[in-house]
N, C-alpha and C positions, 0 to 999 in steps of 0.2 A: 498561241505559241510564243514562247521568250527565248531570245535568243540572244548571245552575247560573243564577243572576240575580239574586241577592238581593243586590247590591249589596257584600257583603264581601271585604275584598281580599285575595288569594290569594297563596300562594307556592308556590315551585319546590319538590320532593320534594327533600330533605338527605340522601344517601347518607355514611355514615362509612365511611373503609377504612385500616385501619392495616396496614404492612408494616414491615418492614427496611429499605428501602430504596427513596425516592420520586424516579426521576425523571423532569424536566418536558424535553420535550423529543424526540421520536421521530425526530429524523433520522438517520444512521448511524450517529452515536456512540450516541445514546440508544437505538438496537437492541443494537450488541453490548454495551455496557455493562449493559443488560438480561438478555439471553440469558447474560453470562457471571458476573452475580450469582446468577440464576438456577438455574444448572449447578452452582453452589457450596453452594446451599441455602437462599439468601436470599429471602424472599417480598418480590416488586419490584413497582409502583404505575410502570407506564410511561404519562405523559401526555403527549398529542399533537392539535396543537391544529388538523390540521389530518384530511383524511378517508384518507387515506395516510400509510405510514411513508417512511420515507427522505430527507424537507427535501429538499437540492439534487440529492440523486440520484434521486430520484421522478418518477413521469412527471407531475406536477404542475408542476416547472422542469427536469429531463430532463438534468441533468452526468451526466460519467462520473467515475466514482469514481477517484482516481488520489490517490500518495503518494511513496514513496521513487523507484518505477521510471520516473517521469518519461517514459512514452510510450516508456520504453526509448532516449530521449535524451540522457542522462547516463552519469555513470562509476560508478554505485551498482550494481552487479553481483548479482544474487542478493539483492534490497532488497524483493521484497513484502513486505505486513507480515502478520503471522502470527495464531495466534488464528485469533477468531469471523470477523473482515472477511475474511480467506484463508476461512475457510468458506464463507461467502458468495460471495465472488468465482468461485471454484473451483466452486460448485454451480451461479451462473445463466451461467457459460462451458459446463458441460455442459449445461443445461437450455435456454440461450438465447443461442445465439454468435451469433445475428444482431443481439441487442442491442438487442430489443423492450424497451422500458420496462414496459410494463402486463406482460408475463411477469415482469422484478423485482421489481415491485411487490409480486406476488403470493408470489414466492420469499420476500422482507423477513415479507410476512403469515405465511405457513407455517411460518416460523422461529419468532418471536415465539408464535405461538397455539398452537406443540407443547411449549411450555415452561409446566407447571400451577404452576409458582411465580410466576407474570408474571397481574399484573392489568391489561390493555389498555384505558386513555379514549382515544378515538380522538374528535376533533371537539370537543374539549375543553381550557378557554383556563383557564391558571390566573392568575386576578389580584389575591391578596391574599394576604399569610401571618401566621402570628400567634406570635411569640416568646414562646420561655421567662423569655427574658431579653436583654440588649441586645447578647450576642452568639451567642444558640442558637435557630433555628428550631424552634416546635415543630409548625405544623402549617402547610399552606396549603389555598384553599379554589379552587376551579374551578367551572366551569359549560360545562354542554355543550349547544351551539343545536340538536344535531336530536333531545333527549329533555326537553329544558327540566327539567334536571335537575342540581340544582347536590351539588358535593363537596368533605367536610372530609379532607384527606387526611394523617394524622398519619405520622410514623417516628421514629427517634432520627436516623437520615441522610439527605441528600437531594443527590442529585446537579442542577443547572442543565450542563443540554445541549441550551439552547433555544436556539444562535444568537448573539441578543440578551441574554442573561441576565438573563431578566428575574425568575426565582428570588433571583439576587441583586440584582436591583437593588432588587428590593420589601422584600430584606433589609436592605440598607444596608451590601453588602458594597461591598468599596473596587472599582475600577476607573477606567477612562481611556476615552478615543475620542481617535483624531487622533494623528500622529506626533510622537514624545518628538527634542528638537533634537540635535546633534549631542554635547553636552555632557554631558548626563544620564547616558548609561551608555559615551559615548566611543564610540561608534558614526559608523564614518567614510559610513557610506552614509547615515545619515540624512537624509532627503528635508527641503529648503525647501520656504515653503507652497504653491509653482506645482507642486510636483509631487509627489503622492502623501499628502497628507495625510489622508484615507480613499480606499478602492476603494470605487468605486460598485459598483451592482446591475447583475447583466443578465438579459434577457429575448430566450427565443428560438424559433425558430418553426420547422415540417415541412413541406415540397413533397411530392406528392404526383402523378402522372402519368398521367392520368385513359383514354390512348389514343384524347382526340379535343378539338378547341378548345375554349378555355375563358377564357372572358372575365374582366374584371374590375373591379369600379369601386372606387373607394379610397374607405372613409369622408372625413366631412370633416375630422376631426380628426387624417388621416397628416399628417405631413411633406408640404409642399409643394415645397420645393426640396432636392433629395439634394445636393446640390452645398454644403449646410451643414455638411456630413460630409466631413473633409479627405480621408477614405481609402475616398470610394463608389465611386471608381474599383475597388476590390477585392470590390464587391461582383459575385457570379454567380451563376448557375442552378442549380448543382452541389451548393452549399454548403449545411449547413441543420446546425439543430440545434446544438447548444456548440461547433462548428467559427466560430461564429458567437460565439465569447466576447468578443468583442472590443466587440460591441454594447452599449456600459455608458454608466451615468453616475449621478451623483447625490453623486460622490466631494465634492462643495463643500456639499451639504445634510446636515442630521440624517439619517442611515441609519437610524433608529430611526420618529422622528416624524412625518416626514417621506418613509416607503416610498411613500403611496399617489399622492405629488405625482412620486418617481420612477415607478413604473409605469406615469404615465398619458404621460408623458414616454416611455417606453423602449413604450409602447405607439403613439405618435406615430410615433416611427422607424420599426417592423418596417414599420408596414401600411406607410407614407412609400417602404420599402424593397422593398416586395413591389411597390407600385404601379409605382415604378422599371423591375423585374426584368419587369413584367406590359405595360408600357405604353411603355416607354421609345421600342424599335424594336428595342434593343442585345442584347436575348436574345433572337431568333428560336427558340434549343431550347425557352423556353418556352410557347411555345405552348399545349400541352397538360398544361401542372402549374396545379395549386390547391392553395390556401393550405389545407392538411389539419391545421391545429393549431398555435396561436399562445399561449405561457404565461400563463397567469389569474396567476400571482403573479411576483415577479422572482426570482432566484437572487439573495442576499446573499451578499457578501464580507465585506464590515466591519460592526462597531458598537462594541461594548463587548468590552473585552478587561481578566479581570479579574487582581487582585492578590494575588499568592501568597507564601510565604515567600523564593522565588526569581523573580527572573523570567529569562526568556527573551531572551539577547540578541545581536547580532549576533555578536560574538568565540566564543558557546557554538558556533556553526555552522560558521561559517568556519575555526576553530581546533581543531573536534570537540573542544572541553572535555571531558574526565571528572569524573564525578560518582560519589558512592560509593551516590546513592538515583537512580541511572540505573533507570526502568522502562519505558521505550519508545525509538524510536527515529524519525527525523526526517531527509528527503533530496529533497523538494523545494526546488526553487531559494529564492533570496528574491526574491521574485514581485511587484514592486509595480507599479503602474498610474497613469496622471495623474490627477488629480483633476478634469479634464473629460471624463475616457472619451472615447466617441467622436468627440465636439465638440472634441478637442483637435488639434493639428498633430502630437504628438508621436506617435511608436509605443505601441501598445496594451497593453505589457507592458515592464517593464525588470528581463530575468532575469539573476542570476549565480548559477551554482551553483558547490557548496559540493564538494571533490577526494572526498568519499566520505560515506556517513553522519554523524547526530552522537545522541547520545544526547539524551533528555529527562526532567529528571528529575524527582522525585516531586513534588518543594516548589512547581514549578509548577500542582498540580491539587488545589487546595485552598484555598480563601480564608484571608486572613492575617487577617480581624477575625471570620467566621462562623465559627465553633468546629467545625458540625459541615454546613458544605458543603462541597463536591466541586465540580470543574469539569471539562469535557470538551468536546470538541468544539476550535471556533477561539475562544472565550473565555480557555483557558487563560492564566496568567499570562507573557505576553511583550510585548517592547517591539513597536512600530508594524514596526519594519524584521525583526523576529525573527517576526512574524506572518505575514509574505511567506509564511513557507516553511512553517510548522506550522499554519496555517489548513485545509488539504487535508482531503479528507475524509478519507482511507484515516490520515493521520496522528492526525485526531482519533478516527478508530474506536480504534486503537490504543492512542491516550491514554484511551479509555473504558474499554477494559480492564482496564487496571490501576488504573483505578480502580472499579470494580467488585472487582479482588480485593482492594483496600485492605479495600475497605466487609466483604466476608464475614472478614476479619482484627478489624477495629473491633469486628463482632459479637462475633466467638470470644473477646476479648479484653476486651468492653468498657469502649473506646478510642475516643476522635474521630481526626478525619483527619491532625493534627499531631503523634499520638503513635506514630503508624506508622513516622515515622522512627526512633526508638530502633533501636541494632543490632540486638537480636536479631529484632524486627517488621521491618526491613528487610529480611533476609536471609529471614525466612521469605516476605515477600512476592513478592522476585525469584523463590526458589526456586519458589512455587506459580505465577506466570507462565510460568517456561520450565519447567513440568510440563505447561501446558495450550497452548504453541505460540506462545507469545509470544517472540517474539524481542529480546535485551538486547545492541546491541554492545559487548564487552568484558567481558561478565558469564558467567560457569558457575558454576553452584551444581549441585552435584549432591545429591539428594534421598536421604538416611539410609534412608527406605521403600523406595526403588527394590531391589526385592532384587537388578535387574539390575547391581546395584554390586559385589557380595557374589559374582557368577558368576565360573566361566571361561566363556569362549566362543567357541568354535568353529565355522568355514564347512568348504563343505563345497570351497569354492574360494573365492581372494582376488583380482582382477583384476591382475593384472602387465603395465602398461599399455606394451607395448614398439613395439607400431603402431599409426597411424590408418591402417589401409586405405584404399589405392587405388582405390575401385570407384562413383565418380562424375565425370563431365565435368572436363578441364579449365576454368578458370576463369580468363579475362585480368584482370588488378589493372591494373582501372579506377580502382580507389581504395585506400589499402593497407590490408594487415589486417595483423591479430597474432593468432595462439594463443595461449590461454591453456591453464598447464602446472601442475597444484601440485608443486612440490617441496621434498624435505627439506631443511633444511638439510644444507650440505658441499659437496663438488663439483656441477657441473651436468656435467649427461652428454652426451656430445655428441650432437647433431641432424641426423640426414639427410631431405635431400628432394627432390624434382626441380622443375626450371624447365624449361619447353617455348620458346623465344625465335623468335620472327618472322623473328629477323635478328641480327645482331651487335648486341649493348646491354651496357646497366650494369645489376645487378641490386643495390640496396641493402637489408642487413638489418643488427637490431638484436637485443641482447637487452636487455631493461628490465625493470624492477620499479618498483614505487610507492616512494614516500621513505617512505611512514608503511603499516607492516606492517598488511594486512586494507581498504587500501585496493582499487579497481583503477584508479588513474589513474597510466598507465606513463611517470613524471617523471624517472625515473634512468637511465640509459644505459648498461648495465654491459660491454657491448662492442658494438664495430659490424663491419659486414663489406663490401666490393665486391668484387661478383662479375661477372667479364668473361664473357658470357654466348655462345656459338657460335649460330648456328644452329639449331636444333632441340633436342633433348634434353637438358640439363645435369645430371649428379649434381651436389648441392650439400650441405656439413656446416656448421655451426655450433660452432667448440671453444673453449671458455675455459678459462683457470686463474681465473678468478675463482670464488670461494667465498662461498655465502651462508650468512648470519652468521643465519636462522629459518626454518624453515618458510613458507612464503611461494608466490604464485603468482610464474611469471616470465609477458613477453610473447616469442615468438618473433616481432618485427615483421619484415614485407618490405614494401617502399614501392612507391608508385606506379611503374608502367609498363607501359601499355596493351600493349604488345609483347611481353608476359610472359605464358605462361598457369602456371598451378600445380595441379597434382592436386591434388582436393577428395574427401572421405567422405560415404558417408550413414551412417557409421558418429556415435551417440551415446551420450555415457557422462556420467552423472552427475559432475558438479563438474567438466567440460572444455566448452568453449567458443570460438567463433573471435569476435571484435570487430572492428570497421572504422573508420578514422577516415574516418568519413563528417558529416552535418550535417540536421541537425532544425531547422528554422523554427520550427516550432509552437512548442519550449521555448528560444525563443533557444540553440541549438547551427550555431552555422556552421563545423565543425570545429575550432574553435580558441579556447579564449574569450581574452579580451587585455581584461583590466583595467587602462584607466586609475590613471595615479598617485593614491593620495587617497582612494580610495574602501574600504579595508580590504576587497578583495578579490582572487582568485588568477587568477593567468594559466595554462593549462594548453590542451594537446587535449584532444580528445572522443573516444574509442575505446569507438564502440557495438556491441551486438549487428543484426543484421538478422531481423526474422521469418519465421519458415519461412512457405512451404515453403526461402527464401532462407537464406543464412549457413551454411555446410558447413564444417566441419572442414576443418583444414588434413593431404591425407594426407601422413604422416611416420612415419621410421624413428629411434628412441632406442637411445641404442649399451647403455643399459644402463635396464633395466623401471622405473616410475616403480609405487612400492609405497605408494601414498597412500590406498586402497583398503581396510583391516586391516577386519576383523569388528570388533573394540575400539571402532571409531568409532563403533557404536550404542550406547556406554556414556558417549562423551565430554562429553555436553553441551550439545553443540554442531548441532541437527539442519538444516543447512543449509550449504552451502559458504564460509568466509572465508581463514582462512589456509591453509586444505587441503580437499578434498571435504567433508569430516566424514560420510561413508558407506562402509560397507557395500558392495562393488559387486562380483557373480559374476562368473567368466569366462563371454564368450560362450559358450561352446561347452560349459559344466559342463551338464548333465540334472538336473532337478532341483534348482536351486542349492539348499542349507540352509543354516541358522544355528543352532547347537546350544548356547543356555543350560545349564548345569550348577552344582550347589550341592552340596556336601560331604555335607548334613543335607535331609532331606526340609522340604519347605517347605510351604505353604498359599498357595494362587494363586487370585484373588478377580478382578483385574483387570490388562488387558495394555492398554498403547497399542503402537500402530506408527507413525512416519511415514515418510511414502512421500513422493518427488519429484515434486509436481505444480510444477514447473520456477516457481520463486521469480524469475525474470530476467523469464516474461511480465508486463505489470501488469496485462493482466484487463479493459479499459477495461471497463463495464458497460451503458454502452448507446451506439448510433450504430454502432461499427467491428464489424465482422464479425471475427472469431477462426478462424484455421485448423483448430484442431480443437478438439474437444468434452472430448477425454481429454488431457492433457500425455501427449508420445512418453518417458517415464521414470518415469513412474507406473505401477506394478506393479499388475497389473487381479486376479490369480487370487493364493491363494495360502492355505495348510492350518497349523494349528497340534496338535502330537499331545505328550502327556504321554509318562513316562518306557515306559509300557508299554504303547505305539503306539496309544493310545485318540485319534481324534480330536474335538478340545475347540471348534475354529472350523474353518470354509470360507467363505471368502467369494469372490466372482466378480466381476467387472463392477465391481471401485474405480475410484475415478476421485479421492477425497476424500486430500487431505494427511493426516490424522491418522484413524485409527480408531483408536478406544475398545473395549473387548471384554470387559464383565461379563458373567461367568459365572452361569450359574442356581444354581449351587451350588459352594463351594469345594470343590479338588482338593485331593490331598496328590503331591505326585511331588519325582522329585531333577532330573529336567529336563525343558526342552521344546524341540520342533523345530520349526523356522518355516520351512518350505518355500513356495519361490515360484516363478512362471515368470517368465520372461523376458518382457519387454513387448513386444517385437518379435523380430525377427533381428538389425535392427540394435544396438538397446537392451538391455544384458545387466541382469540385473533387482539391482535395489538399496537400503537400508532405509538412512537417515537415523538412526534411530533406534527402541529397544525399549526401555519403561521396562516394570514389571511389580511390584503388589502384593501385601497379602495383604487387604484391602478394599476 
């Protein structure tokens, strides 16, 4: 029994925890930025202030995670981002494709708690730090309300991936709120103060279909007149959940200070909104839905966005600048919002996106006055309009990564965050990212240890891509597509393929390429074709003497004409793909974008993919094999498709396909990665949409790995994961090893991105 009353005044229990590496913050970034400190060997102090991980993607405000692949609405091709958040993504698509939040939630937890370098405050607010000096954090202190238990939490680094930054701000690291004028860094879209000078918060809400009436009376603090909302006309019965993003405001108040005066505000609307939907007359299907779960807190957009040695700015985007400390990458639109949210006249988003990726590079994830913080998340150092786009979560996961591998560099070296830039720190840091799945556009470092460097290497078949099979439905071009084709530089080989016509027509085709090599937006026109179409059945070819001058995808475009049908495949192959110039609402894509003069942005099409079970191959005959396929490609660096597959890919029909490592001198083999195609074009949304399937149709599920003297070393069944890892209990000595795999379907001939291989 404890008992107390003597009047003495009491304090909270003081826990000390020192690590390597402290940070505040537990939303996406500050998970994988954890987990990948972590994996490196850093003991990490993850603090979170809230009783879930995830921030905006948590079923606490319930977003879906989205980055480069833009809903699959853009021309960013093969753009998930790679790393821990591609873990993630990839593991609650198989675990949870209907996109239950409390299932991620749980996945985020499982992640985090199976990592014994990771010290987890959960419910825990950190508000005060205590300097070495007047630019080095040495320690900060937290309190947590459900054990009433306060903590001194010491490191030599400290990453703020809280959001708000509020690590720095208590440091008295530099930063901004509010959009920089047009002046500042020359930035033509720079928003006046009517529009966009912060994104408000939104808050959003669940229906729920109970299969019998269901009444409803509205507190008295909804919304009284919906008709204060220019765009209620849009509101319906159907919608729910971040489909509902549009429900913001607070873009004119402190996004900081001032959250709980927006919530009650954004908490005014929903119910205002539901009363609407409930009471109106105008939704008779609702009848039977109730309000099953309305946000306790808002999703944040903006606050503070802090200052780095670089910062982030529109021309880096639009331009895809190079950088030579490039360690992430960046491909949502620049995404800005009016500064009355929903209360405004204006549209709910003003997107233009950017003809392909851009790089992001180091000097933004670092504070320029804090010696030894880190930044991650949407704080990074970027202008107001350069925020649009790099705010996302899948992009700040990304940005956490690599700064997590800065931090286990900084250890190894000890070194702050600004000295990481130095060449040789550079170079090793790229290299230790695209070792662990990070993706760098423009960057191949290939790793000294990989002894895969040091191999020949030999398949047991190379894919000789000379047909897409015939053996699915005609399909009328409703809208037109293009195939996408890699090929060598040199000739392009000519193209056969058939058109089905209704009737006597015109049938128009192109071939195109992007003007900037590893893009895919098909801006050049390298030849066209009209074809006078009979009746029923046409052979049709495509032949140029034009010659391309790199390695490169081309587009096979045929354009609209409902009267056309065209044989389609279920036939898929790694690094081929058909696109549509079709049109996505959600991310501003109405097929076409057309920028205004003045605004430093591009005019271009939109040639998207379609989600299966939609979007088929175009079937066609190549007068001569498209050899883009080489076994070499699991050496190149590169494990993902840009300017060619960059895979590995069997022929259908090989048994067995292999892939046979070989070294001159017997070697010592400790550890193997693989990556496999868990198809980089889906983005994974993570909760709300339903996902066609559980496994990517190109992810190799089965497959055996045996030393030189047919000992088998691994088996594994049922993959589904982009990257496995594969330490051995005990190092081998052999001169080679085989990597046998199946094929992932019949249609899918099976295929490896990539094989790195140590001797630790």
């Amino acid at each position: 029994m404890i008992k107390s009353g003597d009047n003495r005044q009491q304090n909270f229990p003081l826990i000390k925890i020192e690590s390597d590496l402290t940070i505040v913050g537990g939303g996406l970034s500050g998970v994988c930025g954890a987990i990948t400190a972590a994996r490196q060997g850093l003991k990490v102090t993850l603090v979170q202030d809230r009783s879930v991980l995830g921030g905006n993607s948590s079923s606490e405000v319930r977003l879906w995670i989205l980055g480069a692949t833009s809903h699959m609405g853009n021309n960013n091709r093969w753009a998930r981002e790679g790393g821990v958040v591609d873990e993630i993504l990839v593991e609650n698509t198989y675990r949870n494709p209907e996109g239950n939040p409390i299932i991620y939630d749980s996945i985020l937890l499982d992640k985090v708690v199976s990592e014994p370098n990771i010290t987890l405050l959960l419910n825990t607010v950190v508000y005060e730090i205590a300097k070495k000096d007047v630019t080095t954090i040495e320690s900060a202190t937290a309190f947590c309300s459900q054990n009433q238990t306060s903590y001194t939490l010491k490191s030599p680094l400290f990453c703020d991936a809280s959001g708000d930054g509020i690590m720095g701000f208590l440091a008295g690291a530099a930063f901004r709120m509010g959009a920089e004028n047009k002046q500042e860094f020359g930035e033509l879209f720079a928003p006046d103060k009517s529009y966009g000078e912060l994104l408000g918060h939104s808050l959003y809400f669940y229906s729920k279909d109970t299969g019998r009436p269901v009444k409803y009376t509205a507190p008295a603090f909804a919304l009284d007149d919906i008709t204060k909302i220019p765009r209620f006309k849009s509101f319906n019965a159907k919608e729910y959940g971040c489909k509902l993003w549009w429900i913001e405001y607070g873009g004119r108040l402190d996004t900081i200070h001032e959250t709980e005066t927006i919530k009650w505000e954004l908490w005014k609307i929903v119910y205002g909104v539901w009363n609407h939907i409930k009471n109106s007359g105008q939704f008779p299907e609702a009848e039977n839905l109730t309000l099953e779960w309305v946000g306790m807190i808002p999703g944040k957009r903006e606050s503070r966005r802090f200052e780095g040695d670089h910062m982030l700015i529109q021309q880096d985007i639009i331009e895809q600048r190079q950088h030579e400390d490039a360690v992430a990458f960046g491909g949502w639109s620049v995404d800005l919002h009016p500064s009355d949210g929903v209360y405004s006249p204006l549209p709910g988003c003003n997107q233009w996106h950017s003809k392909g990726i851009y790089q992001i590079p180091y000097r933004t994830l670092y504070s320029k006055n804090i010696s030894n913080l880190f930044l991650a998340g949407r704080i990074i150092s970027a202008s107001h309009v350069a925020f649009g786009s790099s705010r996302v979560m899948a992009t700040g996961a990304h940005v956490a990564q690599a700064v997590a591998t800065a931090a286990s560099i900084c250890k190894k070296e000890n070194c702050l965050p600004a000295d990481v830039l130095e060449l040789q720190k550079m170079n090793a840091l790229q290299q230790k990212l695209l070792a662990n799945g990070q993706y760098i556009p423009g960057i191949v470092v290939k790793e000294a240890n990989d002894l895969v460097q040091q191999a020949k290497i030999v398949a047991s078949s190379e894919l000789q891509l000379q047909q897409i099979a015939e053996n699915f439905e005609n399909q009328p071009l409703e809208i037109a597509v293009a195939q996408l084709l890699p090929l060598k530089s040199g000739a392009i080989t000519p193209i056969h393929f058939k058109a089905f016509a209704d009737e006597k027509t015109v049938l128009k085709a192109e071939i195109r390429i992007s003007s900037k090599t590893g893009n895919f937006t098909p801006d050049v026109i390298l030849d066209s074709y009209t074809f006078n179409l009979n009746q029923g059945e046409n052979q049709l070819s495509l032949k140029t003497d034009i010659l391309l001058t790199a390695d490169q995808y081309i587009f096979i475009v045929l354009h609209k004409n409902p009267a056309v049908k065209i044989p389609r495949s279920k036939q898929m192959f790694t690094g081929i793909l058909s696109v549509f110039n079709t049109s996505n609402p959600a991310v501003s894509n109405y097929g076409k974008q057309e920028a205004p003069d003045g605004i430093g942005m591009d005019s271009f099409e939109f040639w998207c993919p379609q989600r299966r079970p939609a979007g088929h191959n175009i079937a066609l005959q190549l007068e001569n094999p498209i050899t883009a396929f080489s076994a070499y490609n699991i050496a190149n660096g590169l494990p993902r498709p840009n300017t060619g597959a960059n895979a590995w890919v069997a022929e259908p029909n090989s048994k067995n396909p292999t892939i046979k490592i070989t070294w001159d001198e017997v070697k010592q083999l400790k550890r193997i990665v693989l990556s496999f195609d868990s198809d980089f074009d889906h983005p994974m949304e993570s909760v709300l949409m339903t996902h066609p399937e559980t496994v990517m149709p190109f992810c190799v599920r089965n497959y055996k790995i045996y030393d030189d003297a047919g000992n088998l070393l691994q088996q594994k069944t049922g993959n589904y994961q982009t990257r496995n890892e594969i330490i051995l209990s005990n190092a081998i000595s052999t001169k080679s090893i085989n990597i046998e795999v199946e094929h992932p379907s019949a249609n899918v001939p099976a295929s490896i991105f990539e094989v790195r291989i140590y001797e630790n």
